[in-house]
C-alpha positions as CSV (number, residue, x, y, z in Angstrom):
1,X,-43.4,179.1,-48.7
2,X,-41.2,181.7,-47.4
3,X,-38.3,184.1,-49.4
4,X,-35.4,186.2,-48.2
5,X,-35.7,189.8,-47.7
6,X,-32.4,192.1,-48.0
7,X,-32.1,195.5,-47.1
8,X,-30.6,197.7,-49.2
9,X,-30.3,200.7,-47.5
10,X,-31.8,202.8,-44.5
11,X,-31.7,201.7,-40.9
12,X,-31.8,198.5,-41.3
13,X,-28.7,198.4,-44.4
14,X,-27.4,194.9,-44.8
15,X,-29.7,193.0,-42.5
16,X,-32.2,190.1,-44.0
17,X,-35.6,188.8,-43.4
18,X,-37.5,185.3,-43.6
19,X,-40.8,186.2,-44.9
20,X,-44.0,184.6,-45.9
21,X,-44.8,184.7,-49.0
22,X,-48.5,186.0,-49.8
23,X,-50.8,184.4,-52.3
24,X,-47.6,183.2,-53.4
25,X,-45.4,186.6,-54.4
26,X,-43.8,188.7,-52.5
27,X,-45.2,191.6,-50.9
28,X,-44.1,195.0,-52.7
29,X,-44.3,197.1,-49.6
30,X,-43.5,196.1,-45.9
31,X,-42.6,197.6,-42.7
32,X,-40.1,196.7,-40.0
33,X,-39.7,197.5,-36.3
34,X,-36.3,198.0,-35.1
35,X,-34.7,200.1,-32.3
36,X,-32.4,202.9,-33.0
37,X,-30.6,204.2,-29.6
38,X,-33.2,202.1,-27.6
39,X,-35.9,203.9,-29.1
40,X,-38.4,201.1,-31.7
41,X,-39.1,203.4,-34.6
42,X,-41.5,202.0,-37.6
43,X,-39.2,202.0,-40.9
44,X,-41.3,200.9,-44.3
45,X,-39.2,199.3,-47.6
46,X,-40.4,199.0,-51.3
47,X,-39.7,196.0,-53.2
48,X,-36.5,197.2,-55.8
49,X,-35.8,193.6,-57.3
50,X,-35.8,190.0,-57.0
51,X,-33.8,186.8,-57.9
52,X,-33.2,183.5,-57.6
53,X,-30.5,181.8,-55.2
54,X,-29.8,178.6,-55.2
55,X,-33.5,177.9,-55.5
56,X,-34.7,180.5,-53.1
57,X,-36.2,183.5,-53.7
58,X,-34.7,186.8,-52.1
59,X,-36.2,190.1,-52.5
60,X,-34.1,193.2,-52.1
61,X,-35.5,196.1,-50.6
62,X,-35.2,200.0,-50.3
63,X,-35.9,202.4,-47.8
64,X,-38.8,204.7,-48.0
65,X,-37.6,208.0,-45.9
66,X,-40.3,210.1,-46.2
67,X,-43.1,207.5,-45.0
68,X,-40.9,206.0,-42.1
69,X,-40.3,207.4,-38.4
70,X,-37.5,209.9,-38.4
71,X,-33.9,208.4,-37.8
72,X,-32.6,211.0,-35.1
73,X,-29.1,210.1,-32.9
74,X,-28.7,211.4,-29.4
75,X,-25.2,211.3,-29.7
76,X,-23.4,214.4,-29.4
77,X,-20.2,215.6,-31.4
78,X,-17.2,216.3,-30.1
């Protein structure tokens, strides 16, 4: 079985997940690999809640700052 994961906050604010469900929960801590200005940086998420939609679980998650890679633009200001 699989459940929804939503993103909360962080790098990855507002995106979901499909993910597998282990020994039948969901897992309280993952991490994601995304790219932020071309460079892949490793961002990890803490279970906040769950519920129930329309007979599928979805998890929201929250970002964990001070474990994940630093989130750094190149882009100067004007």
């Amino acid at each position: 079985m699989d459940y929804i994961a939503e993103f909360l906050d962080g790098p990855l604010e507002g995106q979901t997940d499909t993910r597998v469900l282990v020994r039948g929960a969901a897992e309280p801590r993952i991490s994601m690999v995304a790219a932020v200005d071309g460079l892949e940086s490793l961002f990890w998420y803490d279970k906040a809640e769950q519920r129930d939609v329309q007979g599928r679980l979805h998890v929201r998650y929250t970002f964990d700052s001070g474990e994940s890679d630093p989130v750094e633009s190149n882009h100067e200001q004007d």
